[in-house]
C-alpha positions as CSV (number, residue, x, y, z in Angstrom):
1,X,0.0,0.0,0.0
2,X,3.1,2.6,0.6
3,X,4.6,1.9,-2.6
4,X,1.3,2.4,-4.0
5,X,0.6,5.8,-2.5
6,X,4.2,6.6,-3.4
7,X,3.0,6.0,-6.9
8,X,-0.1,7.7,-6.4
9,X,1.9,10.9,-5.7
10,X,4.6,10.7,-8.2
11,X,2.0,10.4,-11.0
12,X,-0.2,13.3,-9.2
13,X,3.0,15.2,-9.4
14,X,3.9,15.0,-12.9
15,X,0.6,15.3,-14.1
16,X,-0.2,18.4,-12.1
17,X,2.6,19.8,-13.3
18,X,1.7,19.3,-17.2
19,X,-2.2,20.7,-16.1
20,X,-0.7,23.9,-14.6
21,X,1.2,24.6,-18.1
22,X,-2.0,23.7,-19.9
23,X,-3.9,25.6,-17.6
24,X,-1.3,28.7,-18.1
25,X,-2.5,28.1,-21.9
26,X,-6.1,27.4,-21.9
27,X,-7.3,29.0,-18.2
28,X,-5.6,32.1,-18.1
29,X,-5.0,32.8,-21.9
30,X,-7.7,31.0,-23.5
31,X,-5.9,29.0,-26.4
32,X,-7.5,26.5,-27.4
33,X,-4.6,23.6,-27.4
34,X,-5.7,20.1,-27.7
35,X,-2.2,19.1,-28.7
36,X,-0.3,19.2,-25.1
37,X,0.5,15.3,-25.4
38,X,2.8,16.4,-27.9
39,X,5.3,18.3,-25.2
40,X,4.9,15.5,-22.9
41,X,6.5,13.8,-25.5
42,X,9.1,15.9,-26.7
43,X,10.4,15.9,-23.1
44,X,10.2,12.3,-22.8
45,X,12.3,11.5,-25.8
46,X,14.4,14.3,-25.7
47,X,15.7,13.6,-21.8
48,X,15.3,9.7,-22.2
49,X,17.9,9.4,-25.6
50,X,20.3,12.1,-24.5
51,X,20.5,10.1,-21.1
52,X,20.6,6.9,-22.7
53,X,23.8,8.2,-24.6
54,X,25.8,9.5,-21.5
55,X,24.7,12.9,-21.8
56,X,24.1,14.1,-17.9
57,X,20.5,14.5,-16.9
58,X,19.9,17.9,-16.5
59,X,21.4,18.8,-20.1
60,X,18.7,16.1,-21.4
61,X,15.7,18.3,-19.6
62,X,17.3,21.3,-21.3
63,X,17.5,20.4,-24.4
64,X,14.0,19.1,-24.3
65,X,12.9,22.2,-23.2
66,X,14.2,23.9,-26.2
67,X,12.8,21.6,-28.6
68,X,9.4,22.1,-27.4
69,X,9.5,25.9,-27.5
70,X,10.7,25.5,-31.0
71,X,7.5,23.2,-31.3
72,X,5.4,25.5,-29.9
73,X,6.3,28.5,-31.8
74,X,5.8,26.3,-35.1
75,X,2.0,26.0,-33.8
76,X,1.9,29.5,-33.3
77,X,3.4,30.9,-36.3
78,X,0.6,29.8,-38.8
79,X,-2.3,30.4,-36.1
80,X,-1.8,33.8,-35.6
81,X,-4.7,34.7,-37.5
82,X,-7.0,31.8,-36.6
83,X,-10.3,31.4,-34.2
84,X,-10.1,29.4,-31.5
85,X,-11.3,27.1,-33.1
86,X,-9.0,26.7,-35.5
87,X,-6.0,26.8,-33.4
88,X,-7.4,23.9,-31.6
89,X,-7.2,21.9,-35.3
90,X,-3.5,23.3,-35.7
91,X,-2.6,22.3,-32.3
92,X,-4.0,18.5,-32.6
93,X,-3.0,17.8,-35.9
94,X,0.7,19.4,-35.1
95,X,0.5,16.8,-32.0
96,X,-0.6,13.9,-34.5
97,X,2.1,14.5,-36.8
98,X,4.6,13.9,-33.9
99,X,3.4,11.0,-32.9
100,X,3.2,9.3,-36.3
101,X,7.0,10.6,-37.0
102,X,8.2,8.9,-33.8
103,X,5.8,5.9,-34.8
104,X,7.4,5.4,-37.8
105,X,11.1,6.6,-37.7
106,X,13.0,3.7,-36.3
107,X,16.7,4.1,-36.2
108,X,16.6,6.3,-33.4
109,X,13.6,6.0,-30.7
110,X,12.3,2.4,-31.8
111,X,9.1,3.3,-33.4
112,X,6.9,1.1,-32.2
113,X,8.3,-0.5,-30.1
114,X,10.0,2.6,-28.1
115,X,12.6,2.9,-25.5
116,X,13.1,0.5,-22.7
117,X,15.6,0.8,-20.0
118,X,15.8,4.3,-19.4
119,X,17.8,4.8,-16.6
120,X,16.9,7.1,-13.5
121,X,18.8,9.8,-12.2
122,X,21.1,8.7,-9.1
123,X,19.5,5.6,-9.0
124,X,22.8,4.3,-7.5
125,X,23.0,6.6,-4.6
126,X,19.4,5.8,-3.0
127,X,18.6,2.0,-4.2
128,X,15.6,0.8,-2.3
129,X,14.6,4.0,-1.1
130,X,14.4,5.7,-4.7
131,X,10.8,6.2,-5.4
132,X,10.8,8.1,-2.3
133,X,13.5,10.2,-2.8
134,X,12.3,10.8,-6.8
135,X,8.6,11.7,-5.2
136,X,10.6,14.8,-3.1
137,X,12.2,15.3,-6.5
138,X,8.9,15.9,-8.6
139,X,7.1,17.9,-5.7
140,X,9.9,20.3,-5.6
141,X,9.5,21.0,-9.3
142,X,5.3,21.1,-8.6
143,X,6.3,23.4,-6.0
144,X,8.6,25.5,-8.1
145,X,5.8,25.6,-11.4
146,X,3.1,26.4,-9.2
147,X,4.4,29.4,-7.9
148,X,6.5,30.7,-10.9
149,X,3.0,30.4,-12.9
150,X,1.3,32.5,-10.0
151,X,3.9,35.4,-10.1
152,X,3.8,35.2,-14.1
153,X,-0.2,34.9,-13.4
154,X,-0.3,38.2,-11.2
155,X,2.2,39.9,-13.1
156,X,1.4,42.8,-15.6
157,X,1.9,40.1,-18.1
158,X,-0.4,38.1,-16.7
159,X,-2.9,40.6,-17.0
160,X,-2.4,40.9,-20.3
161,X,-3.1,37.3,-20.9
162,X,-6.0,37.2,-18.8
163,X,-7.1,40.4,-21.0
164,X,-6.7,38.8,-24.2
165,X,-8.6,35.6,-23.3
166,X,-11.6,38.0,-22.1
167,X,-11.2,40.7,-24.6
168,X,-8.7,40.4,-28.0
169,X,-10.0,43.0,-29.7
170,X,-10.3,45.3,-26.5
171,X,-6.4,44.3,-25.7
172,X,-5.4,44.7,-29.5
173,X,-7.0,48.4,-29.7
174,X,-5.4,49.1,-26.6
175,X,-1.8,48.4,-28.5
176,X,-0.8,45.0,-27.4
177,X,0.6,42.7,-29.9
178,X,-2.2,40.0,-28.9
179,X,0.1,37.3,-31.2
180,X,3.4,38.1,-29.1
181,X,1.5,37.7,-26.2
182,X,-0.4,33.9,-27.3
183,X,3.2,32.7,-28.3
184,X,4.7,33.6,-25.2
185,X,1.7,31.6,-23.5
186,X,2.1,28.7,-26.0
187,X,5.5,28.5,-25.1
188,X,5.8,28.9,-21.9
189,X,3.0,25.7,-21.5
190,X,5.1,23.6,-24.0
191,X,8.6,23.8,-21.5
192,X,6.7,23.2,-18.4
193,X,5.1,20.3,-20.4
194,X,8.2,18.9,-21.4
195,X,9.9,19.0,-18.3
196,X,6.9,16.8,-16.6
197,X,8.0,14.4,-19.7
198,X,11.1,14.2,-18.7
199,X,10.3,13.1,-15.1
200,X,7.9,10.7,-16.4
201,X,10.1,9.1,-18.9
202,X,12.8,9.0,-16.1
203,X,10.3,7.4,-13.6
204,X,8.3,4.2,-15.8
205,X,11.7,3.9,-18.0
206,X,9.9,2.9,-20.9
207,X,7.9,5.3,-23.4
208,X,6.6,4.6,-26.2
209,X,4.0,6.7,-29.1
210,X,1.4,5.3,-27.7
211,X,1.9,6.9,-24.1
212,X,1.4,10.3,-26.2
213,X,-2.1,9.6,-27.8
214,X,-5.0,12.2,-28.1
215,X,-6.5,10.3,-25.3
216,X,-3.4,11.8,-23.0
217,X,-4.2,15.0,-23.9
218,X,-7.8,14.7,-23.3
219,X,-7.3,12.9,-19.9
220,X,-5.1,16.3,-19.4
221,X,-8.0,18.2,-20.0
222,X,-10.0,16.7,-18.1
223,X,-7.8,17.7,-15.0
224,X,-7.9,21.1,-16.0
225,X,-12.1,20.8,-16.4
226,X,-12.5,18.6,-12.5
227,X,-9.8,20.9,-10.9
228,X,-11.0,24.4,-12.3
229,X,-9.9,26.4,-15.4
230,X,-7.5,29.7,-14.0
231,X,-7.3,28.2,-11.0
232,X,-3.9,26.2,-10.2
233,X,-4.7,25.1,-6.9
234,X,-7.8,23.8,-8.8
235,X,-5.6,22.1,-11.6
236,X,-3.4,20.4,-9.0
237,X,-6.3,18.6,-7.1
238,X,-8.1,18.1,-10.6
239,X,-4.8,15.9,-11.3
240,X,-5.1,14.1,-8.1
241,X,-8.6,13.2,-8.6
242,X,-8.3,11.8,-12.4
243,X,-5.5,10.3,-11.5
244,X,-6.9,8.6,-8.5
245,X,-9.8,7.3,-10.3
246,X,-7.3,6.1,-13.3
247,X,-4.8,4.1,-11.0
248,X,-6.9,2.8,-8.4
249,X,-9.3,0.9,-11.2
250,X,-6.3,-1.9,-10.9
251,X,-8.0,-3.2,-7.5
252,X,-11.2,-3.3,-8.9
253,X,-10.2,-6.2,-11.0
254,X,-8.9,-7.9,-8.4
255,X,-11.7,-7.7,-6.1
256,X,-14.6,-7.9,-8.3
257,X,-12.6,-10.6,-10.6
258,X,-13.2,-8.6,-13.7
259,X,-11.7,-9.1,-17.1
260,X,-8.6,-6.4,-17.9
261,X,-10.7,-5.3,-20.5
262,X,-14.0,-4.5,-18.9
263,X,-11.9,-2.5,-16.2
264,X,-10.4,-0.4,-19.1
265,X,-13.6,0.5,-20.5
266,X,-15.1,1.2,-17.1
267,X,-12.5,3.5,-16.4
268,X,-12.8,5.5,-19.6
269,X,-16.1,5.6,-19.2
270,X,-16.3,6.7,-15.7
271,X,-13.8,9.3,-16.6
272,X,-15.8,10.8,-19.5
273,X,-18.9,10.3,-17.4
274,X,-16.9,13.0,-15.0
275,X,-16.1,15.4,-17.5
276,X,-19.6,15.5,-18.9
277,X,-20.7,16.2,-15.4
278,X,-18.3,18.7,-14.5
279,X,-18.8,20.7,-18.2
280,X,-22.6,20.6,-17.7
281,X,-23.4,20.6,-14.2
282,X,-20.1,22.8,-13.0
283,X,-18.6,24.4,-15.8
284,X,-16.0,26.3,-13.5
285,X,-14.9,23.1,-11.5
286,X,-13.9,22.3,-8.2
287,X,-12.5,25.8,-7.5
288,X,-13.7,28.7,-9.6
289,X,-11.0,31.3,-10.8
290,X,-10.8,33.9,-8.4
291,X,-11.9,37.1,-10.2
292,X,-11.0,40.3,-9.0
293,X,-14.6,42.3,-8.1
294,X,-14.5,46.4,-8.4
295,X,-16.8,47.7,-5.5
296,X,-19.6,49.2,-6.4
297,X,-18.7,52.7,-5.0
298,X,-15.6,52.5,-7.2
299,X,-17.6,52.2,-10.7
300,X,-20.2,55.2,-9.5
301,X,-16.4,57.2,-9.2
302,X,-15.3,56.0,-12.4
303,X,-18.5,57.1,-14.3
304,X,-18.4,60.2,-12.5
305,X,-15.2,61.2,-13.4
C-alpha cells in the first residue's frame, strides 16, 4: 500500500505539473490547445535518448525544453490569425504529426516499439529508497511551477493574458501585440510540459507513441475541467482526482474478478462520465477562478469622473 501511494503521488505530481502549463495556456490565456501530449513527448524522448547516450540529466531536460519551444512556436506561427477554433485543429494535428513521425522513424527512438531501460537519475545513490527520494524530486518541481505560474499569473503580463482571453479586440485596440502575447503563453506551456515528460520518462523507463495519444491529452484536459480552469490550486487537485480514479481501477479487478478489459472500459467511461458532469453541471470546477470584483462605490467614481 506505501509503494502504492508513493505511486499515487509521483504520477499526481507529474501530471499536475503538465495541467498547470496547460492551464497557463487554456485558463488564463484561452488558447484553445488540444495538442499538449505532444510536449509530454518531446520531453520524454528528448531527456530519455540524451540520457541513454551518456549525456548528464539535467542537459537532457534542457534540451527538451528547447525543442518544445521550438515546437510551440511552429504552432503558433501559422495560427496567428486563426479562431479558436482553429487553433485547436493546428494544435492536434501538429501533436498527431509527432506522434506518427516517432511511430514510424526507427533508427533512433524504436518506433513502435519505443525505449526500454531508461535509466533514472542517481539511482545508484538511493537504491531501495528511490521512489521516495524521486517523489521529493517531482514535488519540488510542482512546488517551483506552481508558484512561478502564480507570479507570471499576477504579473502585468499576466494581466495581459487574462485580457486577451476576455477581450482580444479590446487588448489589440489598446496596443498589445495579442500574437506576441499567445506565443509567449504557448511556449511557456510547452517547456513546463516537457519537463513533466522528462520526469515521467525517467520514472516508468519505458515510453513509447502510444503513451502520447490524443487520449493523453484529453485525460489532461480533463484535470484542468475537474480541478477548475485559471485556477492552479484547482488544476493540481483536478490531477489528483483523475489520477486517482485512473490508478486505483487496478483493485477493482482484483476484487470484483473482472476481465482487464471490462476495467479499461469502465474507467474510460467513468472518466468521461466525469467530465460531462463537470462541463454541464459545473462548468467552473472544483474551485472557480478567483476574479478580481470592483466595489460598487468605485464604478459610480469611475463614471463620475
Amino acid at each position: 500500500m506505501v509503494a502504492f501511494l508513493v505511486h499515487l503521488a509521483i504520477m499526481t505530481g507529474i501530471f499536475a505539473i503538465v495541467t498547470l502549463s496547460l492551464n497557463f495556456q487554456v485558463g488564463i490565456t484561452g488558447l484553445s490547445n488540444f495538442g499538449q501530449a505532444a510536449f509530454f513527448a518531446i520531453g520524454a524522448y528528448t531527456s530519455a535518448l540524451m540520457y541513454m547516450a551518456g549525456i548528464p540529466f539535467v542537459f537532457g531536460v534542457l534540451a527538451g525544453m528547447v525543442i518544445a519551444a521550438l515546437f510551440a512556436l511552429i504552432i503558433a506561427l501559422p495560427s496567428s490569425e486563426l479562431r479558436a477554433d482553429y487553433w485547436a485543429i493546428v494544435s492536434i494535428a501538429a501533436a498527431e504529426s509527432l506522434r506518427l513521425f516517432i511511430n514510424n522513424e526507427k533508427w533512433l527512438a524504436e518506433g513502435p516499439f519505443g525505449l526500454r531501460g531508461i535509466p533514472r537519475p542517481l539511482s545508484s545513490l538511493f537504491g531501495d529508497n528511490y521512489n521516495l527520494f524521486y517523489l521529493v524530486f517531482v514535488l519540488l518541481c510542482l512546488v517551483v511551477t506552481y508558484f512561478l505560474l502564480e507570479r507570471l499569473t499576477a504579473s502585468p503580463f499576466g494581466r495581459v493574458l487574462r485580457g486577451i482571453r476576455e477581450a482580444e479586440v479590446l487588448m489589440s485596440a489598446l496596443g498589445k501585440h495579442v500574437f506576441h502575447f499567445k506565443a509567449i503563453a504557448m511556449i511557456i506551456g510547452g517547456v513546463i510540459a516537457a519537463v513533466a515528460g522528462s520526469l515521467y520518462a525517467h520514472y516508468i523507463t519505458f515510453i513509447s507513441p502510444e503513451h502520447f495519444a490524443p487520449a493523453v491529452t484529453f485525460l489532461i484536459w480533463t484535470m484542468l475541467i475537474v480541478g477548475g480552469q485559471g485556477n492552479a490550486l484547482g488544476v493540481v487537485v483536478g490531477a489528483l482526482v483523475i489520477t486517482l480514479l485512473n490508478t486505483s481501477t487496478r483493485f477493482v479487478k482484483d476484487l470484483l474478478f473482472l476481465p482487464t478489459d471490462l476495467v479499461a472500459a469502465l474507467r474510460t467511461l467513468s472518466i468521461g462520465a466525469l467530465t460531462i458532469f463537470f462541463v454541464v453541471v459545473r462548468p467552473q470546477g472544483l474551485f472557480p477562478e478567483r476574479r478580481r470584483i470592483i466595489p460598487q462605490s468605485s464604478k459610480e467614481g469611475a463614471n463620475s469622473c
